[in-house]
N, C-alpha and C positions, 0 to 999 in steps of 0.2 A: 842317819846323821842329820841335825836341823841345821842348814843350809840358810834360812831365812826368817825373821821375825818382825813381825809389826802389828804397830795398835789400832783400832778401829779409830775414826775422828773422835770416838765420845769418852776413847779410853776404856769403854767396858769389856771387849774383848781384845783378843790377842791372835793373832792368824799365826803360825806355823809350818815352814814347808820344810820336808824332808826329803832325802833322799832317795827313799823307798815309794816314789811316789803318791805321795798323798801329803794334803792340805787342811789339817787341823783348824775350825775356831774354835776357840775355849771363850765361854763367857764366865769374866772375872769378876765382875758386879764393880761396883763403886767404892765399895772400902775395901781393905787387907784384908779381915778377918770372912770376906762374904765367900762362899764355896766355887770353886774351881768347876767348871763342868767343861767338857765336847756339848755343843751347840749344832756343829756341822764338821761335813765329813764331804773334801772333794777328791775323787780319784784321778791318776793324770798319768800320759800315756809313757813318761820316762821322769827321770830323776828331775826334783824342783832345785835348782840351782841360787836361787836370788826371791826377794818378794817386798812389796809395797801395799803399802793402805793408801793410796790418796784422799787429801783431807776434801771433806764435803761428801763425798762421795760414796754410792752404797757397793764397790769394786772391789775386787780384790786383783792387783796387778803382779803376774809373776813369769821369772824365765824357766825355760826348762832344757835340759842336758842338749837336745836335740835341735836347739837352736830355736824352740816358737818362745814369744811372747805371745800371754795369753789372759783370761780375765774371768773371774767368777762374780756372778751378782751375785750380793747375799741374801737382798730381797727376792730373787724368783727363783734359786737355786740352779739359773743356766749357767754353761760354760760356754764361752767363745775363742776361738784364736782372732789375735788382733792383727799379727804380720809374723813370717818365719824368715829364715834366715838359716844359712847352711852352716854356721859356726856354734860352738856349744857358748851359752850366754853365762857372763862371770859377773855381771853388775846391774842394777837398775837403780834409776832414781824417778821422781819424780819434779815438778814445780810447787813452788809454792800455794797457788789454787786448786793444785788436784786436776788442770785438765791437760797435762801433759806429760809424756814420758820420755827416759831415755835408758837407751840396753849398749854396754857394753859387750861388745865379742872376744874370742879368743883369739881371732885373726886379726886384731886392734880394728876393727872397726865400727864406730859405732852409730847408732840409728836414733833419731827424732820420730816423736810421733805425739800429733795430739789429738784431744776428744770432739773439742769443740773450737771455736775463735775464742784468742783472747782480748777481747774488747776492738776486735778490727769493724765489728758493725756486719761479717758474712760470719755462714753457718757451712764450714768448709771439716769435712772429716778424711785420715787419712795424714800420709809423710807430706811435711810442710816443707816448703823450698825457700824461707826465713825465720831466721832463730830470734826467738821472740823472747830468750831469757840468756844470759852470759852463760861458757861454759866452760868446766875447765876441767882435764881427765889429768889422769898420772896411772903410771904400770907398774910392768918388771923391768923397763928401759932406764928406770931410777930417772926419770924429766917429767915436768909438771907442764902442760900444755893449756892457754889458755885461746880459744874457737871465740871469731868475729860471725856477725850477721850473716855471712854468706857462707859458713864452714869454712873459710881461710884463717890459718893462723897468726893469731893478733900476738902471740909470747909462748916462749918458750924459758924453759927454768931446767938447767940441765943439771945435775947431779950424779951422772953417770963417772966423773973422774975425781967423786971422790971414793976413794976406798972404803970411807965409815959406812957409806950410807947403803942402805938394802933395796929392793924392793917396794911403789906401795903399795898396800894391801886396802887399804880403808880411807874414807871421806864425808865430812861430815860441812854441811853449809848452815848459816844464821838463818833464825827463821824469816829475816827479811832479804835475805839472798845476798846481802852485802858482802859476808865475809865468808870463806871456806877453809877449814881446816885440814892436811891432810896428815894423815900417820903410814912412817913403814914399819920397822922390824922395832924400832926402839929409839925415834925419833917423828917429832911434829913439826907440822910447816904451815903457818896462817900465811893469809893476804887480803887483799880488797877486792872487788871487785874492780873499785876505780884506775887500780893498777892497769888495769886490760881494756875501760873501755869507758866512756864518758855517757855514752848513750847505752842501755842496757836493750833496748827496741825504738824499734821510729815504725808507725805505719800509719795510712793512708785510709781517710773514714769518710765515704759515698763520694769520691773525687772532690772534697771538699774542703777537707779536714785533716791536718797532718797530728800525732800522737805521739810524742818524744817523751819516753821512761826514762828518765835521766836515773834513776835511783827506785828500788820499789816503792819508796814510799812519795815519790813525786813525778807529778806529771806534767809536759808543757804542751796545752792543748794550741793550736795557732789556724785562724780563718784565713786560708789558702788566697781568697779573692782581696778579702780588706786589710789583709798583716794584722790582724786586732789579735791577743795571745790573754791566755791564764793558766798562771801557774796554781797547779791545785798541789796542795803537799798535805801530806799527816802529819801535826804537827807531835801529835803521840809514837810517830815511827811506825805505824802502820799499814802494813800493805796495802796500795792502791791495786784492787782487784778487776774492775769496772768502769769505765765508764760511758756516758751518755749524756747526747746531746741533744734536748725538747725546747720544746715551743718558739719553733719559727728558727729551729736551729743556732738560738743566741743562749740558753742555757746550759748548763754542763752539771751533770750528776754524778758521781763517782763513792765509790760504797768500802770500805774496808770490811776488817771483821767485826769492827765496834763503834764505827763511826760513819758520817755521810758526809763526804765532799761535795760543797755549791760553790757556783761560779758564773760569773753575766761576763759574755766575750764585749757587751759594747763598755762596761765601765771598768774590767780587768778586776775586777773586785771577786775576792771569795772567801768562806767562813767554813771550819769542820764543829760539825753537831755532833755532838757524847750522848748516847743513848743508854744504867742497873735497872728502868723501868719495862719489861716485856709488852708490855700493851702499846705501847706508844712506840716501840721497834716495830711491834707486829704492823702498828698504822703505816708506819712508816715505810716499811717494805714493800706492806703492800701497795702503796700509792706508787711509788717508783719501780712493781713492777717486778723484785727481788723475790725472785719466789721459793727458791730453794734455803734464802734464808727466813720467811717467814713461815714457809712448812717447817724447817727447823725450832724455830720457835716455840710452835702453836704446839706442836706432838710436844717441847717440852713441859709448859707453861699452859697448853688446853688442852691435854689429851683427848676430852669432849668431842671437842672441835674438830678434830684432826681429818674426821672421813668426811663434814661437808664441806672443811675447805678445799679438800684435796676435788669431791665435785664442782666447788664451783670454776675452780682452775681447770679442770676439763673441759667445760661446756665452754669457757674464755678462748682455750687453745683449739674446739673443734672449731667454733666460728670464725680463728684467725686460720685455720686449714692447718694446724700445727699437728697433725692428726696422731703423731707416735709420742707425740709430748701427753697431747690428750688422754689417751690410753695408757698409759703410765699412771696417770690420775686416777683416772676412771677408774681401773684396779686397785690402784691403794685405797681407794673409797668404798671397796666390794662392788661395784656398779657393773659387772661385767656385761649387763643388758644394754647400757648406754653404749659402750665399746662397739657392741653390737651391732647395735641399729645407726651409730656413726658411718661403720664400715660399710654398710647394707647401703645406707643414701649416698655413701661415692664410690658404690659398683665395686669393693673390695671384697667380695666374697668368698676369697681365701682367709682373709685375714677375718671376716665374721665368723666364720667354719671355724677357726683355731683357737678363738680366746673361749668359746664356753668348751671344746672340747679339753681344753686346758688347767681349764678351770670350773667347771660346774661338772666331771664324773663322763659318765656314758650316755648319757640321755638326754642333754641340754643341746648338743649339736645337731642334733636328727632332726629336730627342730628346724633350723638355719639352713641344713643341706635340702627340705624339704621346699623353703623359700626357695634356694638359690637354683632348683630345677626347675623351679612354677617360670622364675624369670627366665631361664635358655627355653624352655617349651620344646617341643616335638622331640626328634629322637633326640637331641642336643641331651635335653636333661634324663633321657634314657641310658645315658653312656654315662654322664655323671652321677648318675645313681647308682647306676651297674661298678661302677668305680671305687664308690664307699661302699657298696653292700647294704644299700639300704632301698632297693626297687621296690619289694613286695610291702614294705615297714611303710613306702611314702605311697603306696595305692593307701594301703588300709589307713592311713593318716589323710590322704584327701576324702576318702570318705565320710573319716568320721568331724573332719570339721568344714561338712558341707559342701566340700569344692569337688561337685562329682565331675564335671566334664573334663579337669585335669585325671582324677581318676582314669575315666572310661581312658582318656587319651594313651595314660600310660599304661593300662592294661589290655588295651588295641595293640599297642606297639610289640610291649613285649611280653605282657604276661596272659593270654586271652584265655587261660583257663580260670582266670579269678571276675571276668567281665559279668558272667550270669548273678555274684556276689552281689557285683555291684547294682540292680535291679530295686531289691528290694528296702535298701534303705535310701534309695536316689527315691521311690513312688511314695515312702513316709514320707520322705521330707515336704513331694511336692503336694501332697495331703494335705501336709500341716497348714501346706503355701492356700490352699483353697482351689491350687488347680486339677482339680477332679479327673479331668477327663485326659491328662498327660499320665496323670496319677494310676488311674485304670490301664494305659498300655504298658507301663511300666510292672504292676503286680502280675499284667499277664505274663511278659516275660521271664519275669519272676519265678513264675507257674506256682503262683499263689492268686486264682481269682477269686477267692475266696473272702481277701481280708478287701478285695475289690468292690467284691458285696456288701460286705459290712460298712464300711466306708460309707457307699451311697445312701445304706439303713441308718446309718448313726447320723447323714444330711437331709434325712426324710427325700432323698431321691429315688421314690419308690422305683419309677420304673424304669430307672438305669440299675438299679439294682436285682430288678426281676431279670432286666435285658443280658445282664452279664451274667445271672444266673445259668439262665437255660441254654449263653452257648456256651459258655465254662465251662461250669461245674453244678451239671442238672438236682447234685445232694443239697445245694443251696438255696434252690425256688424254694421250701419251706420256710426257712429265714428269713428269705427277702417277704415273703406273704405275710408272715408272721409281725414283721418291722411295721408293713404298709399298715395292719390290720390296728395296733396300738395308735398308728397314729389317726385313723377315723374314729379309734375309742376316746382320745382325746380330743378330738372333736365332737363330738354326743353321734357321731354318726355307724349308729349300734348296729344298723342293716347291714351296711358296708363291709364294717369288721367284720361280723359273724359271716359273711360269706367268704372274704378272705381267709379266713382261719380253718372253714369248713375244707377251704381248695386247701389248704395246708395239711388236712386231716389233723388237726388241733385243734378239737369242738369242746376239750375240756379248758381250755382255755377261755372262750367266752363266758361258759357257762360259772366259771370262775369270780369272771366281770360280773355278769348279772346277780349272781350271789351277794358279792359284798357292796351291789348297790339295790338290793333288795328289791331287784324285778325277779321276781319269783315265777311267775306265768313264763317269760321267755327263756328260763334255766330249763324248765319243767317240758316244752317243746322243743327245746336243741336234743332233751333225755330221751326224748319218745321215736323221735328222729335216726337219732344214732348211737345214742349209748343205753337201750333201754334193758340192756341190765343190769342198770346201775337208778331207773329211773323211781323202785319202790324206796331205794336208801335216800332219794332225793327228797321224796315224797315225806318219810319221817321228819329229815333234816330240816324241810318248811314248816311243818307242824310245830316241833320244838321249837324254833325261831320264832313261830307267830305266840305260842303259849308264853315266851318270856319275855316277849314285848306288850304282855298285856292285851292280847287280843281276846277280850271275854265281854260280857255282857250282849245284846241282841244285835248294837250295831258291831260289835266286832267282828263277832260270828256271820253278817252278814258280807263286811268286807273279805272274811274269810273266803266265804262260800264264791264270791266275785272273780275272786283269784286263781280259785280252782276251774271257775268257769271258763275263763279267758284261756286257763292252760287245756281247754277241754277236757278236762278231769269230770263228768258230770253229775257220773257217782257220787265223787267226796262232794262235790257241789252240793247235790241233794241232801247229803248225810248232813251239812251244816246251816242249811236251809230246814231239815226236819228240826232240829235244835232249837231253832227259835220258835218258843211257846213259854206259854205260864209268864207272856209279859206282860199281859190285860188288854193287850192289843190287837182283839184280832185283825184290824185293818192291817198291820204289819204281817202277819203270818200268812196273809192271804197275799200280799204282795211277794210276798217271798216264794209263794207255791205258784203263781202264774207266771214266772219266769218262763219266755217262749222259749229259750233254746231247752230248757229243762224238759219241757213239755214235748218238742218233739224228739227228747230224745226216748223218753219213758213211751210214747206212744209205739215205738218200735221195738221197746225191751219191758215191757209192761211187768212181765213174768220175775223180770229181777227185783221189781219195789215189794218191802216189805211194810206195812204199818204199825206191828207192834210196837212199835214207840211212839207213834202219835197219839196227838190227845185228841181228844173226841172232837175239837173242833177243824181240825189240823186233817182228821179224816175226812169229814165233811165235806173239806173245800178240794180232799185230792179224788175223792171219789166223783167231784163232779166233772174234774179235770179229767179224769180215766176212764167214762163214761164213755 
């Protein structure tokens, strides 16, 4: 059974509560013909008795069988209880601005309660102990009761001795609160409110300031110390909903739904401003401060707009310390990182933990919990880690962003099967850092001295890298030799290297160098040395090289022969010292054959020269030589 109905502020939906506990919105769009849909779905713990939309407001206010008033945001889809009560609830209304309510019981009694102040200047939540609006109930006692400032009874309206009359059931008040109508079985009863009460509220603003609502739409504001008074009124019948008192405490600002009440207490003087232009309300709210109506606005009229102005109002209310106003903001803006780091800078780190957990998924808060262990330190943040389940998540997260000594800390504490982990990207990093030699004890623990080595090879610190070698890990003195050895080859210092290389047992590697810088004599002696069986393919491989570099004619052949010499190759030497002939030269050919080392080496192997290929003159000069 629907039990309750009411319209959003904007008209476009319609809330529902039933008996079967639950809380329908339907969004109904803005014209008849626009489709009908469920929007939202709240479940609730016994039968919904009664329900309110307060205007402005993103709430949903309603009673339930069991005696709670309670409250659904439509924006964040929470529920709250607002206050219980041991009576099943049979009525609710609210006030005219939406920040306050009231719950009928079954036991006749009934409860006040508001959201916020209404224009007293504090920021009071919770059951008020002054009624800040007239009030007037009627039953099954068939009497109309009309409630003074204090809950004492200002009038009563008894109809209990008439026979016609029933029960009532129903009540409805003017939207300026002036008049209320009530119905029973099949009769209706208006009245005033002036009937009951001349002053609708009176209150007191910073011990200064007295506030007389003679009527909703007028107010008589009066300076306590000077007697100076302004009457501010709507003259459109407008609820006065606001007001405020700037600069130097002699101005008066007060705001309806459509209009701005001004007022000077030194000259009694005041004027209401009429704002159909949006941009110039938007100015206008927001100069005075209205924020709830210029967000209203701006989402209507700039939807654009709507997430930076909802920022900039945040960042306004975190620097006034307004910190759950701010946050409100800051959400509707999607900002949830600003929320954030709000909460983070006044040491609220529950409340930083909960908005991305809330709101950005599984991932976003581990983040946040990982900050808010670094700040407790030692086992403090051991315990609150162990608490969320996230100890081993927030090692391997100080590791990888850097922060090893909180690591080591918490994996000292509680986890020291994961500390060896932590070694070897704490020795990268101090690597990267240039500090070498923290770097090295660190790969050792690691028990990787290996990348130790390299390390020092890759900063040409040859013999910190030999040194770590041989007491490491003695498979790596080749490396380190190898490293040192490139780098005397880049320095032309070819002795050095090759003897480095040779202690490496990597003599194909110079020989490599001398290849492709065309010393050919010092490949051709690393060959004979220690790879000499490989030194005939070497032997070719020069030949070839020299023949496609154009080494032909007398002097080529003689640098040839030069090279073979050097390599003491003697033979080939010879062989290309015989060669040069038929130049017309014999002063060259004889030069060629008194080559001393030639000479002594043919004096000792006489038996291996053969001459068939010399020419007659070319015999001449060696027969004198071999003589």
């Amino acid at each position: 059974m629907v039990k309750g109905m009411a319209f959003s502020p904007d008209s476009t939906k319609i809330a529902i509560g039933q008996t079967d506990s639950i809380i329908y919105v339907y969004k109904i769009g803005e014209d008849w013909g626009d489709k009908k849909v469920i929007c939202k779905k709240f479940i609730q713990t016994s039968a919904v008795t009664c329900l309110q939309w307060p205007a402005e407001r993103h709430i949903i206010v309603f009673g339930l069988a069991e005696g709670k008033v309670s409250l659904e945001n439509t924006k964040t889809n929470k529920s709250s209880t607002i206050y219980g009560t041991d009576s099943y609830m049979v009525s609710l209304t609210t006030n005219s601005s939406g920040k306050g309510i009231l719950s009928g019981h079954a036991d006749g009694t009934i409860v006040r309660y508001f959201f916020e102040d209404e224009g007293s200047g504090e920021s009071r939540v919770g059951l008020k102990d002054a009624v800040r609006w007239g009030i007037v109930a009627a039953g099954c006692d068939h009497r109309i009761v009309a409630y003074g400032k204090e809950g004492h009874v200002l009038q009563t309206f008894d109809y209990s001795r008439d026979p016609q009359e029933r029960e009532f059931t129903t009540a409805a008040a003017s939207p300026g609160g002036q008049s209320v109508v009530l119905g029973s079985y099949d009769r209706a009863h208006s009245g005033g409110v002036e009937q009951f009460d001349c002053c609708l509220r009176r209150s007191i603003y910073k011990n200064k300031f007295e506030l007389t609502c003679v009527g909703p739409s007028q107010v008589i504001v009066k300076n306590l110390s000077s007697g100076t008074w302004v009457v501010l009124k709507s003259h459109y019948g407008y609820e006065v909903e606001e007001v405020k008192i700037l600069r130097k405490e002699r101005y008066l600002v007060a705001h309806t739904s459509d209009t701005l009440l001004l007022g000077d207490l030194n000259t009694n003087r005041h004027s209401e401003v009429t704002v159909e232009e949006p941009d110039l309300a938007i100015t206008m709210f927001k100069k005075h401060k209205l924020d709830d109506d210029m967000i209203r606005l701006v989402g209507k009229h700039h939807p654009d707009l709507l997430s930076d102005t909802h920022l900039r109002l945040g960042k306004e209310m975190e620097a006034e310390g307004r910190l759950q106003e701010a946050e409100y903001h800051y959400l509707e803006a999607q900002e949830w990182k600003a929320t954030v780091n709000m909460d983070r800078s006044n040491g609220l780190w529950e409340e930083a933990y909960r908005v991305p957990k809330a709101h950005r998924g599984a991932d976003a808060h581990k983040h946040v919990a990982y900050l808010w262990a670094k700040s407790l330190g030692g086992a403090s943040s051991v315990r609150l880690l162990t608490k969320l389940g996230l100890l081993a998540a927030a090692v391997d997260h100080a590791a990888d962003n850097c922060s090893f000594e909180f690591a080591f800390e918490l994996s000292r504490l509680a986890l020291k099967h994961k500390t060896p982990e932590m070694h070897l990207p704490y020795a990268m990093f101090l690597s990267l850092q240039g500090k070498f030699e923290e770097a090295k004890a660190e790969f050792i623990r690691a028990g990787t001295p290996k990348e130790a080595v390299l390390m020092f090879v890759h900063n040409q610190a040859w013999e910190a890298a030999q040194q770590v070698a041989e007491a490491h890990d003695p498979d790596t003195v080749a490396e380190a030799l190898v490293g040192q050895a490139w780098g005397a080859l880049e320095e032309k210092d070819i002795q050095k290297a090759e003897g480095l290389l040779l202690r490496a047992q990597r003599p194909g590697l110079p020989i490599n160098y001398y290849e492709e810088a065309g010393l050919w004599s010092d490949a051709l002696w690393i060959y004979k040395d220690y790879v000499r069986g490989q030194l005939e393919v070497l032997r070719e491989e020069y030949e070839r090289e020299a023949t496609k570099k154009g080494a032909r004619g007398m002097e080529g052949l003689v640098d040839q022969a030069r090279q073979w010499e050097q390599a003491g190759e003697y033979s080939r030497a010879v062989d290309c010292y015989l060669k040069v002939r038929g130049s017309g030269s014999s002063s060259l050919v004889e030069k060629c054959w008194m080559k001393r080392d030639c000479v002594h080496f043919f004096q000792r192997d006489y038996s291996e020269f053969s001459l068939r290929n010399c020419d007659q003159s070319s015999q001449r000069v060696c027969a004198v030589f071999f003589q």
